[in-house]
Rosetta silent file (secondary structure, phi, psi, omega in degrees, C-alpha in Angstrom):
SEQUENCE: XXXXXXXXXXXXXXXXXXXXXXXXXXXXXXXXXXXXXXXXXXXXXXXXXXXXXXXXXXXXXXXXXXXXXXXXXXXXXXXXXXXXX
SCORE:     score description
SCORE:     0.000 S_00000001
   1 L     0.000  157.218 -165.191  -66.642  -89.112   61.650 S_00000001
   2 E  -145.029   76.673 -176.646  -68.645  -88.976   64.648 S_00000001
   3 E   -23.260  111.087 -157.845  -72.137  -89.576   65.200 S_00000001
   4 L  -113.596    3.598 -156.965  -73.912  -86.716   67.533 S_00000001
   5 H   -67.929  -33.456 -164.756  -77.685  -87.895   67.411 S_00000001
   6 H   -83.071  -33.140 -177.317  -77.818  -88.905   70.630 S_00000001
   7 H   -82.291   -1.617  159.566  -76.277  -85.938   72.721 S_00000001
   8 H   -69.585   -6.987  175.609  -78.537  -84.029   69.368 S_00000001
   9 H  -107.653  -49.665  172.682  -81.769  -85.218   70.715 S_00000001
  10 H   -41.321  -69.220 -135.495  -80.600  -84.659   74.643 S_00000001
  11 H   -72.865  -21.993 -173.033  -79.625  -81.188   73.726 S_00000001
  12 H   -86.392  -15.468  177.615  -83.309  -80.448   71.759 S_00000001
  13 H   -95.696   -5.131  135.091  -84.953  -81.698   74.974 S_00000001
  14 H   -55.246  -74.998 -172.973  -83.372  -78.863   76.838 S_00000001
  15 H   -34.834  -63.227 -142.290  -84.108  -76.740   74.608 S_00000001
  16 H   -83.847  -14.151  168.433  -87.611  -77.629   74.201 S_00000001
  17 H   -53.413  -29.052 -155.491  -87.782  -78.272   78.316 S_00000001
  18 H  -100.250   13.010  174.612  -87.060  -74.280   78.632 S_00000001
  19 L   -90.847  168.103 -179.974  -90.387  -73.106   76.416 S_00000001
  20 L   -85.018  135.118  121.338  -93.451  -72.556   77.570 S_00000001
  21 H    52.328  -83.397 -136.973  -95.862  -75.409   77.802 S_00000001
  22 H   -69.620    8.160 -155.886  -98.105  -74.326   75.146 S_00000001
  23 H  -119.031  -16.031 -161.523  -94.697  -74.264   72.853 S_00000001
  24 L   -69.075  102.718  137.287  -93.263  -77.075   73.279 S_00000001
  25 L   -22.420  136.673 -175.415  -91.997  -79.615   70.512 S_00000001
  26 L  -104.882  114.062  176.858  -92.244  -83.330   71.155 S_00000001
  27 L  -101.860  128.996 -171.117  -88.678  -84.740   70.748 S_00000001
  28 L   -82.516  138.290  152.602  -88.798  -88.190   69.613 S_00000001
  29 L   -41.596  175.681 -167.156  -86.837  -91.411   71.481 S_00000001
  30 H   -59.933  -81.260 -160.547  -84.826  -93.848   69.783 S_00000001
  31 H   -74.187    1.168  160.436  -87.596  -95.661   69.129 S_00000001
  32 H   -72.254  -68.351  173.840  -89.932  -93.625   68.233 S_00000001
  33 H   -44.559  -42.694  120.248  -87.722  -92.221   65.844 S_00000001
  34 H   -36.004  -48.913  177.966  -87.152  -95.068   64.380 S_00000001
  35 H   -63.252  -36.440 -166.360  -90.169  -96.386   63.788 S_00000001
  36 H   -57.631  -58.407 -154.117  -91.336  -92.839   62.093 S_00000001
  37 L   -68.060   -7.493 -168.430  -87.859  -93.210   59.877 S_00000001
  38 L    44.028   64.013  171.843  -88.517  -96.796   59.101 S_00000001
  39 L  -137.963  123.022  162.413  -85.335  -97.884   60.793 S_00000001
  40 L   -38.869  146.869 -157.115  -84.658 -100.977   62.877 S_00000001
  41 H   -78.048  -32.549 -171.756  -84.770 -100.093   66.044 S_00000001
  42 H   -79.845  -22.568 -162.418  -81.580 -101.768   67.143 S_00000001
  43 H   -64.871  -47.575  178.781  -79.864 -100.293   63.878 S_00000001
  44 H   -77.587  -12.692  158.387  -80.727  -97.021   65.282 S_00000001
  45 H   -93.021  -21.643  160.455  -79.335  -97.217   68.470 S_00000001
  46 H   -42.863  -53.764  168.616  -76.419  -98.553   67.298 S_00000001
  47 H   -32.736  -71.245 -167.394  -76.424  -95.436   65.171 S_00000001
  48 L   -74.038   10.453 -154.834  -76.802  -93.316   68.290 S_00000001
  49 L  -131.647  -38.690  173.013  -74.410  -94.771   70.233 S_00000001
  50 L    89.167   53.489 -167.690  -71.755  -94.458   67.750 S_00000001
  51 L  -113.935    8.093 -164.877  -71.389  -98.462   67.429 S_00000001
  52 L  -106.341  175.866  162.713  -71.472  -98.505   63.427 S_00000001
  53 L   -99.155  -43.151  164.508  -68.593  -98.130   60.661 S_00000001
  54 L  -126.385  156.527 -149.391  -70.455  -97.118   58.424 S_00000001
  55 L  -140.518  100.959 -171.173  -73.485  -94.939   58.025 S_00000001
  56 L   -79.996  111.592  142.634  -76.000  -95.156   54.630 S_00000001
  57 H   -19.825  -44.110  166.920  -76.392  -92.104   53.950 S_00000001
  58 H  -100.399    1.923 -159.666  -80.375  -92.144   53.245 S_00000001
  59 H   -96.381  -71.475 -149.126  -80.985  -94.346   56.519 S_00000001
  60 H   -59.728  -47.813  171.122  -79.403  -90.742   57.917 S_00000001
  61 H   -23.681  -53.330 -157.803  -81.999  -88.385   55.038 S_00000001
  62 H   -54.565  -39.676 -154.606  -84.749  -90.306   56.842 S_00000001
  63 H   -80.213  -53.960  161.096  -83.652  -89.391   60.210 S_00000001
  64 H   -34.861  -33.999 -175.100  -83.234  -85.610   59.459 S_00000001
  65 H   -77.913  -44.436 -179.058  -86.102  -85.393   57.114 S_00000001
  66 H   -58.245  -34.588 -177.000  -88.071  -86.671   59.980 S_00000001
  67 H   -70.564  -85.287 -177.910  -86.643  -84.659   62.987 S_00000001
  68 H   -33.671  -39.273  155.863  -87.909  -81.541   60.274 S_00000001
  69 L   -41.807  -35.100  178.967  -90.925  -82.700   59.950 S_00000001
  70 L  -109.274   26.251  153.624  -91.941  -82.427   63.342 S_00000001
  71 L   113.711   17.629 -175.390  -90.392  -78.725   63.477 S_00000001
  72 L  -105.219  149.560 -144.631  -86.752  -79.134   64.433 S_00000001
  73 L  -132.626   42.616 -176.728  -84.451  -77.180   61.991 S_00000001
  74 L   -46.105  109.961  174.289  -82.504  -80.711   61.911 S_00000001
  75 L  -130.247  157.991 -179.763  -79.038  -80.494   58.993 S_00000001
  76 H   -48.752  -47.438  175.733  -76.491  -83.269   58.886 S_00000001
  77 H   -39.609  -37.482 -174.618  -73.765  -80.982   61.027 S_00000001
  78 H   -72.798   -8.926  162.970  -76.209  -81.379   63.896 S_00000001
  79 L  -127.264   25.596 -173.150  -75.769  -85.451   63.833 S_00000001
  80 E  -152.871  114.105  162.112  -72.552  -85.813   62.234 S_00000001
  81 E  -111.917  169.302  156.270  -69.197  -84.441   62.812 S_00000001
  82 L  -121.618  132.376 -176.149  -65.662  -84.939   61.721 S_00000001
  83 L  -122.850  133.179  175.784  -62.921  -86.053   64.189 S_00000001
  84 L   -91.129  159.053 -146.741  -59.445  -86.773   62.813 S_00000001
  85 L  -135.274    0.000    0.000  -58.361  -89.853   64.468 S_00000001
């Protein structure tokens, strides 16, 4: 498995770079995201980075439920893949 949050947050601030002004989504940083998600901050950059072994499963609800919350149409595929190794 293969963590994607971080090039999944780059790629929504393209997106939301190409809208008009008045349209425009606020994509949160690490730490910002954290903090919303109630996740250490360092946990989650580890997270984003792709530095962990394993990945709790509601630590990752939080982050998704949260991304939706401010309007992103956030599902696990978009910060999790599987790579055979």
């Amino acid at each position: 498995m293969v963590i994607t949050l971080k090039s999944y947050l780059a790629r929504l601030r393209e997106e939301e770079s190409g809208r008009p002004e008045i349209e425009r989504r606020a994509v949160p940083s690490i730490d910002e995201l954290a903090r919303a998600a109630k996740v250490n901050r360092v946990t989650l950059s580890n997270i984003a980075n792709n530095r962990i072994a394993l990945l709790n499963l509601r630590v990752c609800s939080r982050l998704i439920a949260e991304l939706r919350g401010r309007g992103f149409a956030t599902t696990a595929s978009d910060v999790l893949i599987y790579e055979e190794h």
